[in-house]
C-alpha positions, 0 to 999 in steps of 0.5 A: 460700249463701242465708244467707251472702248475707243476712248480707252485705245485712244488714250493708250495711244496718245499717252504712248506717243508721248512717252515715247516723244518725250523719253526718246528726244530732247527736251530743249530745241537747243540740245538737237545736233549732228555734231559730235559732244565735246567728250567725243572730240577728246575735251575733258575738264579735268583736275591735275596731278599736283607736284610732290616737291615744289620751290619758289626761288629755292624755298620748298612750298609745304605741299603737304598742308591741305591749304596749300594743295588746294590753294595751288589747285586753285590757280592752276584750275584758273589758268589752265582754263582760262585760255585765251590769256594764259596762252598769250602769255606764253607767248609773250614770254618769249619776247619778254623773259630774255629781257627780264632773265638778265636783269634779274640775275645781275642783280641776283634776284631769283630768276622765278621772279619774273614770273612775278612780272607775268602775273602783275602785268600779263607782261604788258604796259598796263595802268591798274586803276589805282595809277600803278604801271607797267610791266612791274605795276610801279605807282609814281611815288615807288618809282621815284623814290627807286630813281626812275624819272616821270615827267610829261615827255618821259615816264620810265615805268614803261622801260622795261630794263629801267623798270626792271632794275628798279624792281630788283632793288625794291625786292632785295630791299624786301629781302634785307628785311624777311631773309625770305623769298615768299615774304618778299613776294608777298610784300611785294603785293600788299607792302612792307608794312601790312606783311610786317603787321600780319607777321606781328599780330599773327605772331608768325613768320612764314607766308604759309602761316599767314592770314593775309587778305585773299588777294596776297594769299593767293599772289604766290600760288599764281605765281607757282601757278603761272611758271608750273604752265610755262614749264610744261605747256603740253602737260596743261593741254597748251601747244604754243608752236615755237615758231608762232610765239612773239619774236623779241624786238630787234633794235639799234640801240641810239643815244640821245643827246639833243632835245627832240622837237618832234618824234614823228619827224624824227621817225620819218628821217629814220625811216619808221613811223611814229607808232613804231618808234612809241612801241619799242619805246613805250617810255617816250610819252609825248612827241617830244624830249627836252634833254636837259644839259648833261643827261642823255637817253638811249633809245630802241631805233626799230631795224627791219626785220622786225623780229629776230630768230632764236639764233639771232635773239642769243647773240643779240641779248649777248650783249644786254648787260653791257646796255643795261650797265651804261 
């Protein structure tokens, strides 16, 4: 009797420490910390407010349709979370947009498009896998045809200004053909003709009525996604202190009118290397440059210090559209 009764407490009190082992710790070894939960640390996934009225280059976007919402939703949640690269974006915008503006705008292109920029290259000189490159992500034939020169000493889809231009006529080309700006867009990702079949087959004549390929659907969200964020960085929790974006380049600019057998020599005589005199000229794709008789090319001639304050950058890009007229 004695033991059955000592059978019974043991097993209440085994089954007790259990219980009270298994409800009152954490299951997984992992979850044990002294440090406080994210939640604790004001961290918080959440969802936005989207924007009642929205326009892409003076076209108002039709927020209202549920697809459109929820399309925009999309890229924002995409980018605002993916941090580390829409963070550098934001800091290249600040070396790169005061390039960009004034191209765009002696063009007169719609100043949003250079945010068509940031989302095609994350403003960098990036090679996609099918050859296109560039800030503008040119393929070799498109870049001829708008008169840009490739060869094995220079490749001019990596000069900004030059490549930029370029990008202006292709897109008021496109512009000629839809009289629309988010078509323009869209072409821009999938070419005239796709756009021009989906609008023919589909028998409509507006991108938000479109059923494109998800790539090119989703294009001009990440467009509005992107320019939304660099607007109002603090508002999607990003805190790009002015004084630590990316300077622009400051630079001399230098005409070349004699073949240069040797860059490397050429930056040692000036006084810079090699790899500085490459990054401000990304263009310059071998060590050396045959100038043909009768052509000329300007280069960036690095000069210390190598950034400007904010002050010096407005004066400097003053003086931008003459350099890019000549």
């Amino acid at each position: 009797m004695f033991k059955r009764i000592f059978l019974v407490l043991l097993f209440v009190v085994l089954a007790g420490t259990s219980a009270y082992l298994f409800f009152s710790k954490p299951r997984h070894a992992s979850w044990v910390t002294e440090k406080p939960l994210l939640s604790e640390q004001n961290y918080r996934i959440i969802s936005f407010d989207l924007p009642d009225e929205l326009y892409f280059a003076d076209l108002r976007i039709p927020i209202e349709l549920f697809y459109t919402r929820e399309s925009l939703e999309r890229e924002l949640i995409v980018n605002t979370y993916w941090h580390s690269s829409t963070l550098l974006l934001l800091k290249r915008a600040n070396r790169w947009f005061p390039v960009i503006e004034p191209i765009l705008a002696a063009y007169q292109v719609p100043d949003d498009f250079k945010y068509l920029a940031m989302i095609e290259s994350s403003l960098t000189n990036a090679r996609s896998p099918a050859g296109a490159v560039g800030f503008w992500q040119f393929l070799e034939g498109t870049a001829k045809d708008y008169g840009m020169e490739i060869n094995k000493d220079v490749d001019e889809r990596y000069h900004l200004e030059i490549a930029t231009a370029a990008a202006c006529r292709y897109l008021l080309k496109s512009y000629e053909r839809y009289n629309d700006w988010a078509l323009v867009a869209a072409a821009y990702n999938a070419g005239n003709r796709r756009i021009s079949n989906f609008m023919e087959d589909q028998m409509a004549d507006s991108y938000f009525d479109l059923l494109m390929a998800e790539e090119t659907e989703r294009y001009l969200f990440r467009i509005l996604a992107v320019k939304i964020i660099h607007k109002e960085p603090e508002r999607f929790g990003f805190y790009p202190e002015f004084e630590k974006l990316y300077p622009p380049l400051a630079y001399q600019p230098l005409l070349i009118t004699k073949s240069v057998d040797s860059w490397a020599e050429f930056s040692q005589a000036h006084g810079i290397s090699y790899k500085l005199l490459k990054m401000y000229n990304p263009w310059l794709r071998s060590n050396q440059l045959k100038v043909r008789r009768g052509k000329e090319y300007v280069i960036k001639l690095p000069v210390e210090p190598f950034n400007l304050t904010h002050k010096e950058l407005i004066k400097r890009y003053e003086k931008l559209e003459d350099f890019t007229n000549n």
